[in-house]
BAMILO-682522 format. One line per 3 residues: number of its first residue (from 1); their letters; for each residue y negated, x, z negated of N, C-alpha, C, CB. Coordinates in steps of 0.05 Angstrom, whole numbers, plus 5000, padded with zeros to 4 digits. Last residue first. Glycine has a CB too. Layout:
// BAMILO-682522
NUM = A = Y X Z Y X Z Y X Z Y X Z; ... .
END
This chain:
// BAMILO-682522
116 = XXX = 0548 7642 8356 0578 7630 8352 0600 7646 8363 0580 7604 8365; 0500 7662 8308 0514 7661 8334 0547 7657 8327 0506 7690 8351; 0450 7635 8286 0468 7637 8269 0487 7643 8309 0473 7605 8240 .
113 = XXX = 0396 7615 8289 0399 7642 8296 0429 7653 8286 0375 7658 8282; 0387 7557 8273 0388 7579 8257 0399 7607 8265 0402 7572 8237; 0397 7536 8330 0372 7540 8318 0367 7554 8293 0362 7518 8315 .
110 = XXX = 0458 7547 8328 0442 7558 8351 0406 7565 8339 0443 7530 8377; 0463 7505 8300 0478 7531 8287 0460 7554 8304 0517 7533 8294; 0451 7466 8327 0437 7465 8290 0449 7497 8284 0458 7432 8260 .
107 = XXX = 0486 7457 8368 0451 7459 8373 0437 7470 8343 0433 7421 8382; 0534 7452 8341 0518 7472 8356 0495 7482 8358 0518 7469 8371; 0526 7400 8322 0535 7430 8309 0520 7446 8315 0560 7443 8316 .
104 = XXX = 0517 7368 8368 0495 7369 8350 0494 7401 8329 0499 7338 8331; 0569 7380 8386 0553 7388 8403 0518 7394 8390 0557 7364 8425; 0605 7361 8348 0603 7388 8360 0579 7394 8375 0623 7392 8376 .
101 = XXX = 0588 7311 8353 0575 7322 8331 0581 7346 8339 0582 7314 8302; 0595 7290 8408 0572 7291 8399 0557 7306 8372 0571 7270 8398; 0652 7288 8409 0632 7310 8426 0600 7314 8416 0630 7297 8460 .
98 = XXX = 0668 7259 8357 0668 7285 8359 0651 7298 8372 0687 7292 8367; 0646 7214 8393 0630 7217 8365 0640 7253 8359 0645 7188 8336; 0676 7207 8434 0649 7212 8433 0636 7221 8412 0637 7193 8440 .
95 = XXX = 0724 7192 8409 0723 7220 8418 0695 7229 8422 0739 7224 8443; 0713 7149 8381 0720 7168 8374 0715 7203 8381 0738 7160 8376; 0708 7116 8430 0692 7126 8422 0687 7142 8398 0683 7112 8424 .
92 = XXX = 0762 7123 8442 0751 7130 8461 0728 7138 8450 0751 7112 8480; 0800 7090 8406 0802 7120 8409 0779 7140 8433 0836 7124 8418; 0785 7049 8420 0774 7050 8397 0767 7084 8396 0794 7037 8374 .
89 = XXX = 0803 7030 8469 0786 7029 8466 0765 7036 8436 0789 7011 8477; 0864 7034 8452 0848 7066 8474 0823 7057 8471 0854 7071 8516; 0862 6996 8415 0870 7018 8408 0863 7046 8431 0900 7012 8403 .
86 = XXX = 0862 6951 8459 0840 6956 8428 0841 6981 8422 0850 6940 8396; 0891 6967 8491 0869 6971 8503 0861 6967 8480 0860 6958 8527; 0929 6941 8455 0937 6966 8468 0905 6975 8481 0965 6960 8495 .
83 = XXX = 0930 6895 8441 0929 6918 8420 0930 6943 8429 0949 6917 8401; 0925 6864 8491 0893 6862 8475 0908 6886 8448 0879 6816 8460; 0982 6870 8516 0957 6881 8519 0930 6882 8513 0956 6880 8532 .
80 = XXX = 1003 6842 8464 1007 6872 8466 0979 6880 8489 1043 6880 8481; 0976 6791 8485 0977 6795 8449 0980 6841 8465 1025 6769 8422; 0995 6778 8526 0980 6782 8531 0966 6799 8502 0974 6760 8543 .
77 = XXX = 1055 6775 8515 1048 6804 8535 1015 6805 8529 1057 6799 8579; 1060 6729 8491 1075 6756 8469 1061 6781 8492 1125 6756 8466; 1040 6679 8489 1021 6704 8492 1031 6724 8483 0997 6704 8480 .
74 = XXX = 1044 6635 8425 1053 6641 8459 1038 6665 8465 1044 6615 8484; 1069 6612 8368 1051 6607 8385 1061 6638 8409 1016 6604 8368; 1103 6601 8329 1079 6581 8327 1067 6586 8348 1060 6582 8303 .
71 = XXX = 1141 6647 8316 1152 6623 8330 1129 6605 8340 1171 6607 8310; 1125 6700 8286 1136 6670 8275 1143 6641 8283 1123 6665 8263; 1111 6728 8331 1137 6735 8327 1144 6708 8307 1141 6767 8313 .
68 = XXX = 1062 6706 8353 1082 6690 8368 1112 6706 8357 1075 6691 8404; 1046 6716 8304 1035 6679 8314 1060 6679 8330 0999 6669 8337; 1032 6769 8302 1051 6749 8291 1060 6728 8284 1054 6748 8282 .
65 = XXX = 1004 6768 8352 1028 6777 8354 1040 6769 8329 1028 6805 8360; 0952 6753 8335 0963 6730 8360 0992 6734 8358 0952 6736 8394; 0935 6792 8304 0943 6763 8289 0959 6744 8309 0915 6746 8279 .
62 = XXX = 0924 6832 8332 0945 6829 8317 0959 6801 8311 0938 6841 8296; 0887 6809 8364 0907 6814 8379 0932 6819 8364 0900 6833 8395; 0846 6808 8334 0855 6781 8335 0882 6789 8351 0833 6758 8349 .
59 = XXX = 0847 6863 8327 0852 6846 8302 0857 6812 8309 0824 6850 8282; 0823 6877 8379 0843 6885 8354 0864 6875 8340 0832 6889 8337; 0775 6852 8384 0798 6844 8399 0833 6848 8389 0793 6860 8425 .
56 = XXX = 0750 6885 8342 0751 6863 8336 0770 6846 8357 0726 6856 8334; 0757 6936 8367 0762 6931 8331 0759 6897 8327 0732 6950 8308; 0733 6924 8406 0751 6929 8406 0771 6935 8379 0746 6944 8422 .
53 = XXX = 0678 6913 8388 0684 6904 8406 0717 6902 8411 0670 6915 8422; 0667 6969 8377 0659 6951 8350 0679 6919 8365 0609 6945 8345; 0676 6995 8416 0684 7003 8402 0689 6973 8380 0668 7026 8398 .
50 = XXX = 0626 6977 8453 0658 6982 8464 0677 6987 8436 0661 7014 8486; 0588 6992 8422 0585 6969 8424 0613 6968 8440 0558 6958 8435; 0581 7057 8440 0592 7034 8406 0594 7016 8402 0582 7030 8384 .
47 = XXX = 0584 7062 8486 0609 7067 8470 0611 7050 8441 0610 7100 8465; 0546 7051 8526 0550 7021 8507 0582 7041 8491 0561 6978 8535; 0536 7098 8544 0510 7082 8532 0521 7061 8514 0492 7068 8556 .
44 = XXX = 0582 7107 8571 0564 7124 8559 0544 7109 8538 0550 7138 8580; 0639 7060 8582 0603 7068 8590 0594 7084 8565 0578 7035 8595; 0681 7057 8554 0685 7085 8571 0656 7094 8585 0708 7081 8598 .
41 = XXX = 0670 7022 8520 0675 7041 8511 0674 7064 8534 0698 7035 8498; 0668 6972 8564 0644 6978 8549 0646 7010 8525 0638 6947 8532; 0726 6972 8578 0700 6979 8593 0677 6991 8577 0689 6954 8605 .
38 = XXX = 0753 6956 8512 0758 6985 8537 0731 6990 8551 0784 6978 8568; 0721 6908 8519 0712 6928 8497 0724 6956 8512 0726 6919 8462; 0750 6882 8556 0712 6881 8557 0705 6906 8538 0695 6846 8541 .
35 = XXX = 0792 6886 8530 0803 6895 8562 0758 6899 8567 0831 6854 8592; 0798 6862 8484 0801 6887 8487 0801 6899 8516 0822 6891 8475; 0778 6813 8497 0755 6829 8479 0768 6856 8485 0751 6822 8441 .
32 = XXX = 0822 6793 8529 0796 6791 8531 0785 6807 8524 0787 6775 8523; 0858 6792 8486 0862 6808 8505 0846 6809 8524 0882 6804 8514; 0841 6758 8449 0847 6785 8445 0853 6802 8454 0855 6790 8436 .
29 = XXX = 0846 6703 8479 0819 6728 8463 0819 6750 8461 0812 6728 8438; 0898 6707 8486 0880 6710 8514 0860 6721 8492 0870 6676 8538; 0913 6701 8434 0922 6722 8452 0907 6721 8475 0949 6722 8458 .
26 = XXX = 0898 6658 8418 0875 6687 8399 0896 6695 8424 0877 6703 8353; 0914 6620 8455 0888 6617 8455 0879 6649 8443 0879 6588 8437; 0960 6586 8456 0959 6623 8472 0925 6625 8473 0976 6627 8517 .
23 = XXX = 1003 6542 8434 0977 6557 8445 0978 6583 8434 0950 6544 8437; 1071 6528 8468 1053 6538 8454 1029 6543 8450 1057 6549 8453; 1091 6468 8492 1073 6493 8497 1067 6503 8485 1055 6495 8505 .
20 = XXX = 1120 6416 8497 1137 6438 8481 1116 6462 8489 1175 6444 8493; 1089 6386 8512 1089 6379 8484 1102 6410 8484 1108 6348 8470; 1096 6395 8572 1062 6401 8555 1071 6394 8531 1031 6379 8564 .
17 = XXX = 1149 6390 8583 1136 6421 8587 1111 6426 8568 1124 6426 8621; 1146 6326 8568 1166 6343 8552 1154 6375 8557 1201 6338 8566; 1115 6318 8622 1102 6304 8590 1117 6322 8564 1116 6261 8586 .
14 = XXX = 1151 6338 8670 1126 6346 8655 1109 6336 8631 1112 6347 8670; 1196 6303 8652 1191 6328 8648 1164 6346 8645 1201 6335 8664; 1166 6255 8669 1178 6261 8637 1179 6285 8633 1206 6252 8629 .
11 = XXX = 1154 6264 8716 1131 6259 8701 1144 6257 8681 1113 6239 8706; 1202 6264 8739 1186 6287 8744 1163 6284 8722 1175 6287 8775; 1230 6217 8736 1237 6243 8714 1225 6260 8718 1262 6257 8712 .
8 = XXX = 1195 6184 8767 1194 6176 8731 1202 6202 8722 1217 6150 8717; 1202 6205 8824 1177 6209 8804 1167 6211 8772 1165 6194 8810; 1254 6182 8819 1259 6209 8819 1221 6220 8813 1278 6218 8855 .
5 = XXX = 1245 6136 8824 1267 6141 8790 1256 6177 8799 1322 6129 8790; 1228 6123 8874 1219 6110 8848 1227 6131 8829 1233 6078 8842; 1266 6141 8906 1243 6165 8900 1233 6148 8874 1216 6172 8928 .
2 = XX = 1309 6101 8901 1312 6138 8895 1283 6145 8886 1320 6160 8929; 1281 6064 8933 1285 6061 8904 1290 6087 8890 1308 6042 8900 .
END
């Protein structure tokens, strides 16, 4: 008879765990896009598509974080790590874009006989 009663409060409790859950849905996204967009930023070839990618994990990663500072919703680690990899993933192709225009500089300063 014990175990009877002792299945009923197991299955209340768990009925009470799934109502009281937050969703954690833009924070997994956004920590998704920024962890795919990092990658795709550090490949040579896909930096801008890493980038564009990560401006947009970004931003949902913001929004997840004041979802869960206003109480409505869950993902407070996963939220920081989709703003944190948004943010190296942004700064990454940044830096490409420097190397690239120094480098274009160059070549343009070089072809005008102009020495550096």
């Amino acid at each position: 008879m014990d175990n009877k009663y002792y299945h009923v409060e197991k299955l209340k409790k768990e009925e009470d765990m799934e109502e009281n859950q937050k969703p954690k849905g833009l924070s997994i996204a956004g920590m998704v896009l920024g962890i795919v967009g990092l990658v795709f930023s550090i490949i040579p070839c896909t930096w801008w598509l890493g980038g564009i990618i990560c401006i947009i994990g970004l931003i949902i990663s913001i929004v997840a974080m004041n979802g869960v500072k206003k109480g409505t919703a869950d993902g407070k680690g996963m939220a920081i790590t989709g703003i944190i990899c948004g943010i190296i993933g942004i700064i990454i192709p940044l830096l490409y874009l420097t190397l690239f225009a120094s480098i274009i500089g160059g070549a343009a300063a070089l072809s005008n006989g102009v020495s550096m």
